[in-house]
C-alpha positions as CSV (number, residue, x, y, z in Angstrom):
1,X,-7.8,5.6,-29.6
2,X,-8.9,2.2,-30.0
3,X,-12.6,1.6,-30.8
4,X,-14.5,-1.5,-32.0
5,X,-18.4,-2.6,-32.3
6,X,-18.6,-6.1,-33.0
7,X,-21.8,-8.2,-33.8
8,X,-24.5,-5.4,-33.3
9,X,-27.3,-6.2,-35.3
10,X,-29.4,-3.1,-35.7
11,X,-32.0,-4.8,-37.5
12,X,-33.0,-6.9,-34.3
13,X,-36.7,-6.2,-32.8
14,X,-36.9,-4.0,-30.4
15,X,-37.1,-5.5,-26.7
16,X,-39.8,-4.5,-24.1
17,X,-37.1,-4.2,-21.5
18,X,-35.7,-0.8,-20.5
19,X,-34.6,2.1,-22.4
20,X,-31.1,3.1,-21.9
21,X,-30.6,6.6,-22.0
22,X,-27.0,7.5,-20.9
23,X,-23.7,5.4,-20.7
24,X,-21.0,7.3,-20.0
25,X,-17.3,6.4,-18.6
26,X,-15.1,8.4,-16.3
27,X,-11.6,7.2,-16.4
28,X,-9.1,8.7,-13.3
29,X,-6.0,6.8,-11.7
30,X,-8.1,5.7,-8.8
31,X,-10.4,3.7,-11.0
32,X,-12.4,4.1,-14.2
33,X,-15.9,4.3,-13.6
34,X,-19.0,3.2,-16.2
35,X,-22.2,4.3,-15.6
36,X,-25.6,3.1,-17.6
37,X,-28.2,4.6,-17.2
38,X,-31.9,3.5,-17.7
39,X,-36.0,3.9,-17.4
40,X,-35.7,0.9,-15.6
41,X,-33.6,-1.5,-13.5
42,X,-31.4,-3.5,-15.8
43,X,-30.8,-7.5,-15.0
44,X,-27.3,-7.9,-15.6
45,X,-24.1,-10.3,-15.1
46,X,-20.4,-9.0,-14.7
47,X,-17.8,-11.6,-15.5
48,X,-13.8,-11.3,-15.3
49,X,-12.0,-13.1,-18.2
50,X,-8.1,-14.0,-18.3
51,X,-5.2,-14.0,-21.1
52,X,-6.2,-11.5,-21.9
53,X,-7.5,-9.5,-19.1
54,X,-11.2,-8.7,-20.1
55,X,-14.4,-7.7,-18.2
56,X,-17.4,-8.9,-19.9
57,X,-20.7,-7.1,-19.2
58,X,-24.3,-8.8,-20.2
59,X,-27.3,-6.7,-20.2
60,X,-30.6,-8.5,-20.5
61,X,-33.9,-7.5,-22.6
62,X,-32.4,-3.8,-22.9
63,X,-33.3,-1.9,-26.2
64,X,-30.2,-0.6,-28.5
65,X,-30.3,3.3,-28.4
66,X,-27.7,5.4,-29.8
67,X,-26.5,6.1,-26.2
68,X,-24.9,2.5,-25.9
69,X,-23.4,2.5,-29.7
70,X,-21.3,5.7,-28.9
71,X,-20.0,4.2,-25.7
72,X,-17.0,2.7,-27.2
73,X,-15.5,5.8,-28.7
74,X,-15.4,7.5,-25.6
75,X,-12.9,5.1,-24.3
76,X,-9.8,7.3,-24.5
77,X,-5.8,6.4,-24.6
78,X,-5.3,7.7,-21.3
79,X,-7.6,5.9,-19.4
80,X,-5.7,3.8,-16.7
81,X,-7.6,0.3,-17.1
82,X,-10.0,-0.1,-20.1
83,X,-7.8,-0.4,-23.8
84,X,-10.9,-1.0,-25.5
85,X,-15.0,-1.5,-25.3
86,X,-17.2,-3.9,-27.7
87,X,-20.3,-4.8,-27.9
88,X,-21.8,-7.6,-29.7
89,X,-25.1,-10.0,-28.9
90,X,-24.3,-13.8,-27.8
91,X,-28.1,-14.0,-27.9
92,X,-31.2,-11.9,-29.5
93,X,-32.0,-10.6,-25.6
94,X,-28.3,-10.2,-24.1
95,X,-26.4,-7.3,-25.2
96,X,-23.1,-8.1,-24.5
97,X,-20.3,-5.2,-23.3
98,X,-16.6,-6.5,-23.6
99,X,-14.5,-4.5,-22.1
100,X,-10.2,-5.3,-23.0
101,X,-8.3,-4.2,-20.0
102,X,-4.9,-2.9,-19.7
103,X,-4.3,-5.1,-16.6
104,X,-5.6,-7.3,-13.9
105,X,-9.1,-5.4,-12.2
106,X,-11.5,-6.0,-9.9
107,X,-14.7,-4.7,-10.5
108,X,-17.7,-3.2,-8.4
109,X,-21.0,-3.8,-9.5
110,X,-23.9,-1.9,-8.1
111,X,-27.3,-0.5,-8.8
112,X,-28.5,3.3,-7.8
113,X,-32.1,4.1,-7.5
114,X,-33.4,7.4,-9.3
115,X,-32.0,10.4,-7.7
116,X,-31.9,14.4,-8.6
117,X,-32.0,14.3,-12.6
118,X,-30.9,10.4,-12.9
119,X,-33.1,7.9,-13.8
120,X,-31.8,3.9,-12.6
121,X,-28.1,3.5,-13.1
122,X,-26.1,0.5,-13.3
123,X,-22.1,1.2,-11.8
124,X,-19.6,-0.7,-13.3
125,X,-16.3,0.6,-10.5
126,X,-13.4,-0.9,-12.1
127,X,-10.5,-1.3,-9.8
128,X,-6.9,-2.5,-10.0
129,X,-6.3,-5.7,-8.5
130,X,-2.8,-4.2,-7.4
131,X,-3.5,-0.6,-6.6
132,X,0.0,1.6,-6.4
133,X,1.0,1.9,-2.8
134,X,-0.5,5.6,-2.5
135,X,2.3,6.9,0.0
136,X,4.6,5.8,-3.3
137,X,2.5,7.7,-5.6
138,X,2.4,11.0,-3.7
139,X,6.3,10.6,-3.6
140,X,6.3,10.0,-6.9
141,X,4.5,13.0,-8.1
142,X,6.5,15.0,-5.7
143,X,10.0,14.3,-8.3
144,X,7.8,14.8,-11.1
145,X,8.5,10.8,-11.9
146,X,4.3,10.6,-12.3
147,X,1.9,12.7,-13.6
148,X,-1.5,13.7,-11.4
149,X,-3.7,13.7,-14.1
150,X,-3.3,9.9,-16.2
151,X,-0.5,8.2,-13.5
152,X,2.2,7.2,-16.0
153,X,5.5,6.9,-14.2
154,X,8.7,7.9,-16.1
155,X,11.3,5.2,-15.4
156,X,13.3,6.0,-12.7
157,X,14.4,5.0,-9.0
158,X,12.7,5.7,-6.1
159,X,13.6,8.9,-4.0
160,X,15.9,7.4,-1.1
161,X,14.6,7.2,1.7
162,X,10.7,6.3,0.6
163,X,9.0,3.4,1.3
164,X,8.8,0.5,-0.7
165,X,7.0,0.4,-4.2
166,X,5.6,-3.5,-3.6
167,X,4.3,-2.9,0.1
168,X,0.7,-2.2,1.2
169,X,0.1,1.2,2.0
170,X,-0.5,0.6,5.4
171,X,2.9,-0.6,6.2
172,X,4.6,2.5,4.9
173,X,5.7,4.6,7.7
174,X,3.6,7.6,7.4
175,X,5.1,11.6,8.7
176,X,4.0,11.2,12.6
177,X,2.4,13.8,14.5
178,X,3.3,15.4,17.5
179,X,6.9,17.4,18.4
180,X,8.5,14.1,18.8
181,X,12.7,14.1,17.7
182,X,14.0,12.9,14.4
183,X,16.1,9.6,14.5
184,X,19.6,9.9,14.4
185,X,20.1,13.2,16.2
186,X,19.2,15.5,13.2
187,X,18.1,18.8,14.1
188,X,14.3,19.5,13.7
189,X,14.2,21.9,11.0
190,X,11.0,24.2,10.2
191,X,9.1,22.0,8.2
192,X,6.4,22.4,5.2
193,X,2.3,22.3,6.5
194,X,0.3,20.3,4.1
195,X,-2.8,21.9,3.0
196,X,-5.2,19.4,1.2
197,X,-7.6,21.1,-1.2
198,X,-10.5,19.4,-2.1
199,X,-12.6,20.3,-5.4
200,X,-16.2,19.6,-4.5
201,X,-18.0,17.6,-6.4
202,X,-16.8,15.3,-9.7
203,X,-17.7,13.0,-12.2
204,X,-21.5,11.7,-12.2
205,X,-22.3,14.4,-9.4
206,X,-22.0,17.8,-11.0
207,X,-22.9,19.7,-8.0
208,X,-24.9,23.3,-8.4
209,X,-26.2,24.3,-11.9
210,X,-26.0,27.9,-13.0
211,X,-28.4,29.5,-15.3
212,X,-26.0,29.6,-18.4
213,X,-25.1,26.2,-17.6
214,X,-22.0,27.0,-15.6
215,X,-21.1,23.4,-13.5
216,X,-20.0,23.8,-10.1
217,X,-17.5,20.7,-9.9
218,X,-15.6,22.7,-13.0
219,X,-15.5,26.3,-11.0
220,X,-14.4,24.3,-8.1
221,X,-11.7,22.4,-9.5
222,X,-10.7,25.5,-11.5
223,X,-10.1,27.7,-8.3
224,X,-8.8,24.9,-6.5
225,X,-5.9,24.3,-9.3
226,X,-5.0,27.9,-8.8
227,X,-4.8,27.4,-5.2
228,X,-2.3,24.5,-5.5
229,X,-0.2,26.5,-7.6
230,X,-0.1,29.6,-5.0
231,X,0.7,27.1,-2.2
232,X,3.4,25.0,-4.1
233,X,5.0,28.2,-4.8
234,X,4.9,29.0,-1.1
235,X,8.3,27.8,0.1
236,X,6.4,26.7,3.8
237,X,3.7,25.1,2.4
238,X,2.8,21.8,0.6
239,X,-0.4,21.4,-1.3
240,X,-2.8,17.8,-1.7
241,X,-5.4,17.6,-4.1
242,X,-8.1,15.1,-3.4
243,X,-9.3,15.6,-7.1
244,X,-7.0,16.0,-9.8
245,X,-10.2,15.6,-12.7
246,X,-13.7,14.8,-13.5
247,X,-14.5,11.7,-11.2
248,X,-16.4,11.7,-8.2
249,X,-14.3,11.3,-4.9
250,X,-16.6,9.5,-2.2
251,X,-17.2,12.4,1.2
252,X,-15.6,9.5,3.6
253,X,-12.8,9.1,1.2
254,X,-11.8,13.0,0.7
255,X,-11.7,12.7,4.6
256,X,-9.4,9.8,4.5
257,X,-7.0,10.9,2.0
258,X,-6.3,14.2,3.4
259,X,-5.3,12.1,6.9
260,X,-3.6,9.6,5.2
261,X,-1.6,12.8,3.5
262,X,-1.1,14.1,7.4
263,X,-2.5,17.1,6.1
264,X,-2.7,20.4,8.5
265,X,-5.7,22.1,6.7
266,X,-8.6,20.7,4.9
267,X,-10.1,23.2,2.2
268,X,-13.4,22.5,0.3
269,X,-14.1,24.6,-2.6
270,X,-17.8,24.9,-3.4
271,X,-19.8,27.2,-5.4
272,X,-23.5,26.3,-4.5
273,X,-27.1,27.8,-5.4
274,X,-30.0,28.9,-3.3
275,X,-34.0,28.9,-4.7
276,X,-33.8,32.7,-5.1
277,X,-31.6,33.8,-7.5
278,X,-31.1,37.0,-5.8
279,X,-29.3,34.9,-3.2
280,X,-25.4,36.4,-3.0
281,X,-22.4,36.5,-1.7
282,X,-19.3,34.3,-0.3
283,X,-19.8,32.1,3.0
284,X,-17.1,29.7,4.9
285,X,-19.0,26.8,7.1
286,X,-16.9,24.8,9.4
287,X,-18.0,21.5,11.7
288,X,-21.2,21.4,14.0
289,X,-21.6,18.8,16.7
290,X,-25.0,20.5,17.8
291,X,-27.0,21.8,15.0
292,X,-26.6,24.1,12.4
293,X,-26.6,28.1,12.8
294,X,-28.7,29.3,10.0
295,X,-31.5,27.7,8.4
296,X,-29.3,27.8,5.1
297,X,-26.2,26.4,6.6
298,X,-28.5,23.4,7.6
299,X,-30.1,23.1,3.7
300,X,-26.5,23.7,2.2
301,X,-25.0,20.8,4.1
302,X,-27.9,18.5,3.7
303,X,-27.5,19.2,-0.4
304,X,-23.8,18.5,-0.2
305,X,-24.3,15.6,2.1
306,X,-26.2,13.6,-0.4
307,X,-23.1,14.1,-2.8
308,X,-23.0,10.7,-2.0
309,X,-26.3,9.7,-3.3
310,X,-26.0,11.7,-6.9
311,X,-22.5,10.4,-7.5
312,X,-23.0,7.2,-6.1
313,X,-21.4,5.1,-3.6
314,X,-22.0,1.6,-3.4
315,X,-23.8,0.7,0.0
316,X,-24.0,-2.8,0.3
317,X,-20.2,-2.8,0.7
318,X,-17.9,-2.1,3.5
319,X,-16.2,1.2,2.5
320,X,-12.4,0.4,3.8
321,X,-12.1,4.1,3.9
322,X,-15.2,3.7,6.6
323,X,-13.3,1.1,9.1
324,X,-12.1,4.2,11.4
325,X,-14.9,5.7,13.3
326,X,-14.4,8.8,12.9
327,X,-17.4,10.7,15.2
328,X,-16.2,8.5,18.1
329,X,-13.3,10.9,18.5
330,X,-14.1,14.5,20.8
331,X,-13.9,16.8,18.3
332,X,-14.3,20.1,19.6
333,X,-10.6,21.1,19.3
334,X,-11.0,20.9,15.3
335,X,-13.8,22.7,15.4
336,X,-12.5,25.4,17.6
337,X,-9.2,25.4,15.1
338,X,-11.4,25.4,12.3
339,X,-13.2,28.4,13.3
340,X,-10.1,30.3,13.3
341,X,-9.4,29.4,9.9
342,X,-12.6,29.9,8.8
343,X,-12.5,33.4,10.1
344,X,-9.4,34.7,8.4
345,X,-10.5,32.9,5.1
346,X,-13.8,34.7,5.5
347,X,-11.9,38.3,5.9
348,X,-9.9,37.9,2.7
349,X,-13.2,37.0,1.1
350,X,-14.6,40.1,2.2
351,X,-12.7,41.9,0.1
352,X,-13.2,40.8,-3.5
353,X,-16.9,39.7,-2.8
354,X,-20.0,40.1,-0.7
355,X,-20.4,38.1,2.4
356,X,-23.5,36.2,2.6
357,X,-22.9,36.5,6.2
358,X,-20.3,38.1,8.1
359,X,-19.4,35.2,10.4
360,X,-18.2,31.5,10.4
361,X,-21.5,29.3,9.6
362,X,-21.9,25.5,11.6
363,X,-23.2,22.4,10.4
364,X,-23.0,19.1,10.0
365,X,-21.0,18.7,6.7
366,X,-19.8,15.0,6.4
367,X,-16.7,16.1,4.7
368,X,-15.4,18.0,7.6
369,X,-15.1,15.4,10.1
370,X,-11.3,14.5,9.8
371,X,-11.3,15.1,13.9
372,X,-7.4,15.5,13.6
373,X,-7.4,18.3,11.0
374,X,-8.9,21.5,11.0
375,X,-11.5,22.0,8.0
376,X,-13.7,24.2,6.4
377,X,-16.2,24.6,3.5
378,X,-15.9,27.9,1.4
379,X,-18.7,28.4,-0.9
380,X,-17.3,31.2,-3.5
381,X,-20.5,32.4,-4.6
382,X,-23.6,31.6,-5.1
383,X,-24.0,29.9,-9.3
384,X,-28.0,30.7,-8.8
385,X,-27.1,34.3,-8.9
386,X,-26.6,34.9,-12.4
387,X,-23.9,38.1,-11.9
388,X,-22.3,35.6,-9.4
389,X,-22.2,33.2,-12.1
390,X,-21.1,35.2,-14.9
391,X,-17.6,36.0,-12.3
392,X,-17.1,32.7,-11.3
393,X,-17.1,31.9,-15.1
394,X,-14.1,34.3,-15.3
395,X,-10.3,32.9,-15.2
396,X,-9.4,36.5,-13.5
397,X,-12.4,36.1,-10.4
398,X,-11.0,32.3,-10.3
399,X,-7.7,34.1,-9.4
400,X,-9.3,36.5,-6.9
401,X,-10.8,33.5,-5.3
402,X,-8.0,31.4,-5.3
403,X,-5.5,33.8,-3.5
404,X,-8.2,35.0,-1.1
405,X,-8.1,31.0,0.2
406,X,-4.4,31.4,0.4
407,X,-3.8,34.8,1.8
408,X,-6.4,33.5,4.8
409,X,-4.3,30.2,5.2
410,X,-1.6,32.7,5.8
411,X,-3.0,34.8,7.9
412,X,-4.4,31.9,10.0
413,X,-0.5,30.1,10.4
414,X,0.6,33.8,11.0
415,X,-1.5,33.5,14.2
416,X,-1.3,29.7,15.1
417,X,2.2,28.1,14.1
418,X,2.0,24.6,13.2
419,X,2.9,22.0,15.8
420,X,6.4,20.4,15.1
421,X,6.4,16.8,13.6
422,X,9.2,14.4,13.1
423,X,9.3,14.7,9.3
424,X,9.9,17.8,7.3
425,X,7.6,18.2,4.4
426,X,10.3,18.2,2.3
427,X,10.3,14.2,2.6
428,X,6.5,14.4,2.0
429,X,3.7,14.7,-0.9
430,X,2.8,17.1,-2.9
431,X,0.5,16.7,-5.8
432,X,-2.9,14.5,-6.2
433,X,-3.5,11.6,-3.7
434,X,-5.1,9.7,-6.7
């Protein structure tokens, strides 16, 4: 690990500007992601500097705390972009953030407004200006050639057959859907169904809180690893994580990698609270197009529709993820598939757990509107119960959880069979679309 402080006088006055409280930095292959947060909102410059690659970062009339002096040792060797962070003062009122890049970025800069248990936060997003083709990456991963947690490649060639390396994802040709023939006059053998699994929750959004300080985006990214390795050890199924760590994954985005991954299921892991503690018991929510069907199933997809808001998305952007308009397209078959799902899920749930309620709950979850894939929401328990809390702490109720999901897949392709496709999954993804 590389650290350095350069030039930080703590002997300087303090400044009547704001107070920074928290700076923290969440590296994933996607992007690295540095967050400040502050009493106040910070005036600030971002600047991109070449040979070498650098991002410099001025903060105007904010007062040194310890927070910002233990930012640079939290830069770690794995982290994808940023080699190194230093700070230093051009001026008595700018404190300067230099941050020595591991290649060419291009960086997002946006303020959030006090939210939840956040004060203001200035959002440095720090892309690469050459992001890996994703289609490659999920190839990649497939041969074991990259790993889903840090994205270093082992040298090697590409698999035959995949698309090229240098060319924009969208170019790639993607597995098509339908029953259409393979080229060539191959036979259409029984392919693989993808199953993306989504962790809810990540990074700067830590979803649900228990009592004994149990996180929900580390319950739900702990079940949903043990569901990946029960479906990749299903010889007719293929699993896709949308989060491989501790970042936060945009809703619209989790949506849009599970179609770009031509997934056949969508599965959201939750683990959520209610205001009463004596509040227990496992539920599965699918889509709603006209309202929700319990006054919690409305409250519980309005809290995990403003995941959004708590991780924090930049809205004075257009999203690229957002250029398909998704709601335009009639739905109901999804929701009619997802149902289904829902209700086998729920029945394997049933018996390791109490059900919160005994049927398929509706609302308007933003992260279920893929309107090509049928998806569902499965809240294990509830983390403001504390003897729900004290299992979901447990690696052997994680297990329970995890092959209750999978056994209810099952069960659900047991009674609808996959539609066939041109590609067999064996030419397709299988790890983290990161």
């Amino acid at each position: 690990m590389l650290v350095a402080v350069l030039g930080l006088c703590c002997a300087l006055p303090a400044l009547a500007g704001p107070n920074i409280s928290a700076a923290r930095l969440w590296p994933a292959q996607e992007y690295t992601r540095l967050t400040i947060e502050s009493d106040a909102p910070i005036r600030h410059s971002v600047t991109t500097v070449k040979d070498p690659d650098r991002l410099v970062i001025d903060l105007e009339d904010v007062e040194t705390g310890l927070a910002i002096k233990e930012l640079p040792a939290k830069v770690g060797d794995a982290d994808p972009y940023v080699k190194m962070l230093r700070l230093g003062r051009p001026n008595p009122r700018t404190l300067r953030l230099v941050l020595d890049l591991k290649t060419e970025v291009i960086p997002q800069v946006f303020a959030l407004k006090p939210v939840a248990d956040y004060g203001h936060r200035l959002v440095v997003d720090i892309y690469p200006a050459a992001p890996a083709d994703p289609l490659m990456a999920l190839y990649l991963q497939q041969e074991g050639r990259i790993s889903g947690e840090t994205g270093a490649r082992e040298p090697a060639a590409p698999p035959a057959g995949a698309p090229d390396a240098a060319a924009p994802a969208e170019k790639a040709e993607a597995p098509k859907r339908g029953g259409e023939k393979p080229r060539g006059g191959r036979p259409d053998p029984v392919r693989q169904v993808v199953i993306a699994i989504d962790p809810g929750h990540g990074g700067e959004d830590p979803g649900a809180l228990g009592r004994h300080g149990t996180r929900e985006k580390d319950v739900t990214l702990a079940i949903a690893r043990r569901l990946k390795a029960k479906i990749g050890a299903d010889p007719s199924m293929k699993p896709v994580m949308i989060r491989e760590g501790d970042y936060f994954v945009p809703l619209a985005v989790r949506v849009e990698k599970a179609r770009r991954a031509q997934a056949d299921l969508f599965v959201s892991i939750h683990a959520d609270a209610w205001i009463k503690p004596t509040a227990r018991g496992s539920s599965v929510f699918a889509l709603s197009e006209r309202g929700a069907t319990s006054a919690m199933a409305r409250w519980i997809a309005k809290k995990e529709n403003e995941a959004d808001l708590i991780g924090g998305v930049n809205l004075d952007i257009a999203d690229p993820y957002l250029k398909k308009t998704l709601l335009d397209l009639s739905q109901t078959a999804q929701i009619n598939d997802s149902l289904k799902l829902g209700k086998q899920v729920l029945a394997e749930l049933g018996q390791i757990n109490h059900l919160h309620k005994d049927d398929v709950e509706q609302a308007g979850f933003a992260v279920l509107k893929a309107p090509d894939i049928p998806s569902i929401l499965v809240e294990t328990a509830f983390l403001s119960n504390p003897d729900e809390e004290k299992r979901l702490r447990t690696e052997a109720y994680q297990e329970k959880m995890a092959e209750a999901v999978y056994q209810g897949i099952k069960r659900y392709f047991a009674k609808n069979p996959p539609i066939a496709r041109a590609r067999v999954a064996a030419e397709r993804p299988s790890a983290a679309v990161d």
